[in-house]
C-alpha positions in Angstrom: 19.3 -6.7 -49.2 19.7 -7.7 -45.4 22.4 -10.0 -44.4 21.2 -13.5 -43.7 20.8 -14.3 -40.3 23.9 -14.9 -38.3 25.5 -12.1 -40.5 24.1 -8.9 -39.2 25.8 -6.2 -36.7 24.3 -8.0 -33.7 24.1 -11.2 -34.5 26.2 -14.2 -33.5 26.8 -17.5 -35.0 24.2 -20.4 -34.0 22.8 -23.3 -35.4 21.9 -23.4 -39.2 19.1 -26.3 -39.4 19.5 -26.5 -42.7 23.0 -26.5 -43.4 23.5 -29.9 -44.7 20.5 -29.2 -46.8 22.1 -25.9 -48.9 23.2 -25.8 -52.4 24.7 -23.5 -54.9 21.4 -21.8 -56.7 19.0 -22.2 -53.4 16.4 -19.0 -53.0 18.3 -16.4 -50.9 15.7 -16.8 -48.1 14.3 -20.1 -46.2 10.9 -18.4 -44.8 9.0 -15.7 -46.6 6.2 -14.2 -44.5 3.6 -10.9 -45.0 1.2 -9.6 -42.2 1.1 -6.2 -40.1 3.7 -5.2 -37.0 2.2 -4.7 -34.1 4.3 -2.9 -31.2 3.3 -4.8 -28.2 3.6 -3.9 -24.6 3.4 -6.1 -22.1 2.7 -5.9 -18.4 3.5 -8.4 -16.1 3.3 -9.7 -12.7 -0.3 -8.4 -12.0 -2.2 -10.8 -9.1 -5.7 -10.4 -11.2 -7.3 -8.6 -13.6 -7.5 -4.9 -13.3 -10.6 -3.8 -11.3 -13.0 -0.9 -13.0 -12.0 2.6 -11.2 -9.0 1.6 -9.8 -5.1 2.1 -10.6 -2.9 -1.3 -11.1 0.5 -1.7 -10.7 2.4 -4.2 -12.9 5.8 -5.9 -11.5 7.7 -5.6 -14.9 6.4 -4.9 -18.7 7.8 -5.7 -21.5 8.0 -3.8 -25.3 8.6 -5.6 -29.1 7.8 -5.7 -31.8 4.0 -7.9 -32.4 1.8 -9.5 -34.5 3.6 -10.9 -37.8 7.0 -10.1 -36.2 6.2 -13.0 -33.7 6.4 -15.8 -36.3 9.0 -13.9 -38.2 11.2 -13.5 -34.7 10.8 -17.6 -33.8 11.5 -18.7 -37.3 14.9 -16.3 -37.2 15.6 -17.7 -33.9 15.8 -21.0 -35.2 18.4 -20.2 -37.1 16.1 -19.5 -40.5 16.8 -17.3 -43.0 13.6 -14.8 -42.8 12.5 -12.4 -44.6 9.4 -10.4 -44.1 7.1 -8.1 -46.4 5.1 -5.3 -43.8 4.4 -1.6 -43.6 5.6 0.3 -40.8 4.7 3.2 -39.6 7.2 6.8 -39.7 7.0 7.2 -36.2 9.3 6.4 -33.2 7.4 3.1 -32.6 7.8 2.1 -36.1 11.2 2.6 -36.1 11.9 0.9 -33.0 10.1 -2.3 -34.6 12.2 -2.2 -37.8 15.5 -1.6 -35.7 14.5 -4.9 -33.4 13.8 -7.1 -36.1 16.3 -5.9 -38.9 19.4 -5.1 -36.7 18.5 -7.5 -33.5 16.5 -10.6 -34.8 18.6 -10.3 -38.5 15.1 -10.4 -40.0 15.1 -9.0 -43.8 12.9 -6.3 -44.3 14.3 -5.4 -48.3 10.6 -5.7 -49.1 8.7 -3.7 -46.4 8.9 -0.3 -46.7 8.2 2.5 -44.2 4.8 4.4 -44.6 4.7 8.3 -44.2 2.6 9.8 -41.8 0.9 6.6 -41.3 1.1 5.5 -36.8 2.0 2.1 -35.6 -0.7 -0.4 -34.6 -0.4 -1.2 -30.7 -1.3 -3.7 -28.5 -1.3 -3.7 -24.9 -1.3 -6.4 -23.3 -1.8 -8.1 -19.2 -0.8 -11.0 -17.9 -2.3 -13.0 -15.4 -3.2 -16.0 -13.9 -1.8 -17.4 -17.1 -4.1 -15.3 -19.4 -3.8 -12.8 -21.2 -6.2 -9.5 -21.8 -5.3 -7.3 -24.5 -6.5 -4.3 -26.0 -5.2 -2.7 -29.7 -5.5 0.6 -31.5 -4.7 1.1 -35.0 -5.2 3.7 -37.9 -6.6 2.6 -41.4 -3.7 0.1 -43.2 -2.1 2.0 -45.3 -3.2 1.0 -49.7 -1.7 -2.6 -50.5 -0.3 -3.4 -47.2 2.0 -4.9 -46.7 2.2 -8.3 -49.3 4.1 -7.2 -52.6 2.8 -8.4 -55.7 5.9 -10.5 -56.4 7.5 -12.0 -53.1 11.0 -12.8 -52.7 12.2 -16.1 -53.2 12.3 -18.7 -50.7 12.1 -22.0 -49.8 8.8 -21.6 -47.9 6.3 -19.2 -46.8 3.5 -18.7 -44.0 0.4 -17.7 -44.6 -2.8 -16.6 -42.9 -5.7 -17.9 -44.4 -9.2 -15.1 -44.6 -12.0 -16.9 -45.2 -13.6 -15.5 -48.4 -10.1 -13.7 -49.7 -7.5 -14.8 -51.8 -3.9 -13.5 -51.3 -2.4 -13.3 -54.9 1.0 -13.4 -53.0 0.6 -16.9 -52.4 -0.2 -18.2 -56.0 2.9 -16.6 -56.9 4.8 -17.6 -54.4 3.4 -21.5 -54.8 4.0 -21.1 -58.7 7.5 -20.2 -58.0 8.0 -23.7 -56.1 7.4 -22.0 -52.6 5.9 -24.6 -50.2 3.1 -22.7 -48.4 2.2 -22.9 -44.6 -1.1 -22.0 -43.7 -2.3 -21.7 -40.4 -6.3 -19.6 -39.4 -8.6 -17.5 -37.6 -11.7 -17.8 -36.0 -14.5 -17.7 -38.3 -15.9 -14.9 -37.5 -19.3 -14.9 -40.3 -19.6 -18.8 -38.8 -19.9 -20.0 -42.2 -16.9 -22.1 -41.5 -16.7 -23.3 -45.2 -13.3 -24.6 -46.5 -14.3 -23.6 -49.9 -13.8 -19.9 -48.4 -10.3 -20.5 -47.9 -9.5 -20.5 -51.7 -5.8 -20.4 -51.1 -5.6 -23.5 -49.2 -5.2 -25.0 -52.8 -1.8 -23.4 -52.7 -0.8 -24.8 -49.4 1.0 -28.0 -48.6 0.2 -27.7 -44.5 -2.5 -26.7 -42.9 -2.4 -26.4 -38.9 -5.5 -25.2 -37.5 -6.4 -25.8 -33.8 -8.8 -28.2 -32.9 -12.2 -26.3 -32.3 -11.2 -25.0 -35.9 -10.2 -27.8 -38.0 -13.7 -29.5 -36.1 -16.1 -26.5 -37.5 -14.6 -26.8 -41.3 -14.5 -30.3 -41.3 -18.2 -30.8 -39.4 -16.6 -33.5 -37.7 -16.7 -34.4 -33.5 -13.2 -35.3 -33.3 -10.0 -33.2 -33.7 -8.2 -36.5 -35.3 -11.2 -37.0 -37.2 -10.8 -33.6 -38.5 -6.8 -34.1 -39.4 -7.9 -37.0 -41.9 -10.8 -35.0 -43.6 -8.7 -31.9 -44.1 -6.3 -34.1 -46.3 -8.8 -34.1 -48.6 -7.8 -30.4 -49.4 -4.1 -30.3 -48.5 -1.3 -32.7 -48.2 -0.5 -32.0 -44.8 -2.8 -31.2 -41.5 -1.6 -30.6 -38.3 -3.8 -30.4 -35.4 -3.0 -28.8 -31.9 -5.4 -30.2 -29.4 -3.8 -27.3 -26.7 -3.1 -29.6 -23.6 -3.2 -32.6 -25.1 -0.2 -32.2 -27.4 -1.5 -32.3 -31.7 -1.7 -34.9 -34.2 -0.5 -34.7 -37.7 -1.4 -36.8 -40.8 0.1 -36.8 -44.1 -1.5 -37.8 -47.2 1.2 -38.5 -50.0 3.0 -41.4 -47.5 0.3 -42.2 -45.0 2.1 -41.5 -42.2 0.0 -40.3 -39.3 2.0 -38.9 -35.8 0.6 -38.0 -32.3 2.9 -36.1 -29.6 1.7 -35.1 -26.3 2.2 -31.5 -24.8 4.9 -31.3 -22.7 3.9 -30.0 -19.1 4.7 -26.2 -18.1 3.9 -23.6 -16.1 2.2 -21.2 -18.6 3.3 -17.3 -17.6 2.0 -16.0 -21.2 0.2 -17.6 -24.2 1.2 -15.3 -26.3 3.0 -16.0 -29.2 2.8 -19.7 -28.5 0.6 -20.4 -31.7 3.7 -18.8 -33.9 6.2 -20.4 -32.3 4.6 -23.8 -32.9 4.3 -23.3 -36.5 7.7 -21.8 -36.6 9.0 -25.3 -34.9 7.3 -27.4 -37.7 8.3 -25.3 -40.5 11.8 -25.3 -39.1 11.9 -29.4 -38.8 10.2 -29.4 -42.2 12.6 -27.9 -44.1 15.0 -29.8 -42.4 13.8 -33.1 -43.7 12.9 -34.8 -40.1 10.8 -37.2 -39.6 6.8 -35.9 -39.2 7.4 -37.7 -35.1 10.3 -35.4 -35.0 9.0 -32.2 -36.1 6.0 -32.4 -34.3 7.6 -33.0 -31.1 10.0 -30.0 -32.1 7.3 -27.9 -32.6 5.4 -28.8 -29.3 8.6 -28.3 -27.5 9.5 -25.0 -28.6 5.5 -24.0 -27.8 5.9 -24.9 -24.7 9.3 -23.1 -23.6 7.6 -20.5 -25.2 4.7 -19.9 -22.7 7.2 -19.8 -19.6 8.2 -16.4 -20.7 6.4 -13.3 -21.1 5.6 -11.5 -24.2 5.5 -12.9 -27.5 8.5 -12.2 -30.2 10.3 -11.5 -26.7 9.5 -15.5 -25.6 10.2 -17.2 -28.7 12.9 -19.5 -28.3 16.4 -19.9 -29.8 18.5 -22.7 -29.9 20.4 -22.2 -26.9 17.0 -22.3 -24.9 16.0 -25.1 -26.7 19.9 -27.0 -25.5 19.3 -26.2 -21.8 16.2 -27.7 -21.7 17.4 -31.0 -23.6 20.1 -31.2 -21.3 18.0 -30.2 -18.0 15.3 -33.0 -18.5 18.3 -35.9 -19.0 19.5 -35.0 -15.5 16.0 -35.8 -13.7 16.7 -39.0 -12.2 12.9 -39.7 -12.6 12.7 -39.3 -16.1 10.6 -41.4 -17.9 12.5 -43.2 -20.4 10.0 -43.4 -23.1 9.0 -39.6 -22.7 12.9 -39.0 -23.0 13.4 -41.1 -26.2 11.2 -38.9 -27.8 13.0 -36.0 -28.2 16.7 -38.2 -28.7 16.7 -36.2 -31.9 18.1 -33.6 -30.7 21.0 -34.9 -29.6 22.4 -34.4 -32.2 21.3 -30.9 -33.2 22.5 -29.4 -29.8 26.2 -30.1 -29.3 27.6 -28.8 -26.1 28.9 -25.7 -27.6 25.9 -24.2 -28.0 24.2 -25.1 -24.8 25.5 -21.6 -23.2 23.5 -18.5 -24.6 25.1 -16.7 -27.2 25.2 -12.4 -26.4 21.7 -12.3 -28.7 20.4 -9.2 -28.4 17.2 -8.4 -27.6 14.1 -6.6 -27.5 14.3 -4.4 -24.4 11.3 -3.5 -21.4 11.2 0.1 -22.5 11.7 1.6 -26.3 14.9 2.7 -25.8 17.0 5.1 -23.5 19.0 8.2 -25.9 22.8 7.3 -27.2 25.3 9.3 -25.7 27.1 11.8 -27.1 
């Protein structure tokens, strides 16, 4: 079994959300997650989108590891214990993934497993004008990938909902007292029926976006929407993009509204992950809904000023300098301000300077010396 994060070769000591919360006889892992690796390239610093029959020249590009390695990259970051169940390809792409996420993010990967003669899924993907435009190329998934049949256990777990499939991973992992995380796609049949997503039963959160939780709940209004879908799970969180999300929760009433926090948006990508990774993260942590909504927001948000999306995600040192940046305006609002005055006491000035993380590099990798 991997090391828990903070303990791996290239990993440094940071700050464990959770650690007033551990006990003797917890699950070995905080966050269990399944999906397939992408390897993502990025280019940036385009003008506009690439013009048919002609050659464009990106300012800088960016590779890491994609698709399920972006939530399980921002829930490591903050300081969870991750592990993550994919199949990954035999060739040098594949390996560079496992390398960034096992060795570099201290991600566990004891249950994927490497698939022979099977190629990596890729995504490139241009930035501009704070878009994005991507294009993918896969082979056929390799047979039962990636979920095992019995997932490791942990304190929680994120799931992708398909309309019309169940995952049995995620009865399991519920049965086994796993709270389940469930976020979704666009419906793509337009059915848009919740009774297709028969594993939401399993789920304590659901956080669609807003045009989504509107089309399963038939409903005109994203809050609107957040009450009806309590119907089916305890918790729904709603992200209304620019306008920040709203949350409700069922078993104590409690309802929560946070405004987004203004950026300028380089890249998107990612930013859905890193939100649910925020919330998860605050969760666990037993803060208040407020809290861990505004948590989740902000981390979104610093999110999007970077490129890429595992490469954006945020740690906690990111998440210091920011706290301490926005004090110093001497225009701050103080209401906006007292919002996030939780975390005043989950940054101490310690950890405000990065830590030497290492990360995921602009090109795959140059050859070790001799």
């Amino acid at each position: 079994m991997t090391a828990p994060i903070g303990q791996g070769p290239y990993c440094h000591p940071h700050l464990d959300p959770l650690s007033a919360l551990r006990a003797p006889g917890d699950p070995p892992w905080d966050v269990y997650l399944t999906g397939t690796v992408f390897l993502d390239i990025v280019f940036t610093g385009l003008d506009s989108a690439p013009v048919r029959g002609t050659e464009s020249w990106a300012r800088g590009m960016g590779s890491s590891p994609g698709g399920v390695a972006n939530m399980a990259t921002a829930l490591a970051r903050l300081g969870l214990r991750t592990s993550l169940a994919a199949a990954f390809g035999d060739d040098h792409y594949g390996e560079y993934c496992w390398d960034e996420l096992e060795q570099g993010e201290g991600i566990d990967l004891s249950a994927s497993r490497r698939v022979r003669g099977w190629h990596s899924p890729v995504t490139v993907s241009m930035a501009y004008e704070g878009e994005r435009t991507m294009v993918s190329h896969g082979h056929e998934p390799p047979p039962e990938e990636p979920a095992p049949a019995c997932p490791p256990r942990a304190r929680a777990a994120v799931a992708s909902l398909t309309p019309g499939r169940r995952a049995p991973w995620i009865g399991e992992a519920a049965g086994r007292g796993t709270r389940i995380f469930a976020d979704v796609g666009w419906d793509d049949t337009g059915a848009w029926d919740l009774a297709a997503l028969a594993d939401l039963e399993h789920c304590e959160a659901f956080l669609p976006n807003a045009q989504e939780a509107m089309r399963y709940t038939g409903t005109d209004c994203p809050r609107a929407a957040a009450h009806a879908l309590t119907e089916y799970v305890s918790l729904a969180v709603v992200t209304l993009g620019s306008d920040g999300a709203y949350a409700v929760d069922r078993r104590t009433g409690e309802t929560a509204s946070v405004p987004a926090i203004a950026v300028e948006a380089l890249d998107p990508t990612g930013a859905g992950d890193v939100f649910v990774a925020g919330f998860v993260t605050g969760t666990l942590a037993e803060w208040p809904l407020a809290d861990r909504l505004a948590f989740a927001g902000l981390t979104a948000a610093l999110s999007v000023q970077e490129f890429g999306g595992s490469l954006s995600a945020p740690g906690w040192s990111e998440v210091a300098a920011w706290w301490r940046r926005v004090q110093s305006y001497e225009d701050q609002d103080p209401a906006a301000l007292s919002r996030y005055a939780f975390l005043e006491e989950l940054v101490p000035e310690a950890s405000v300077e990065p830590w030497p993380r290492r990360r995921a590099v602009p090109t795959i990798g140059f050859r070790r010396s001799a």
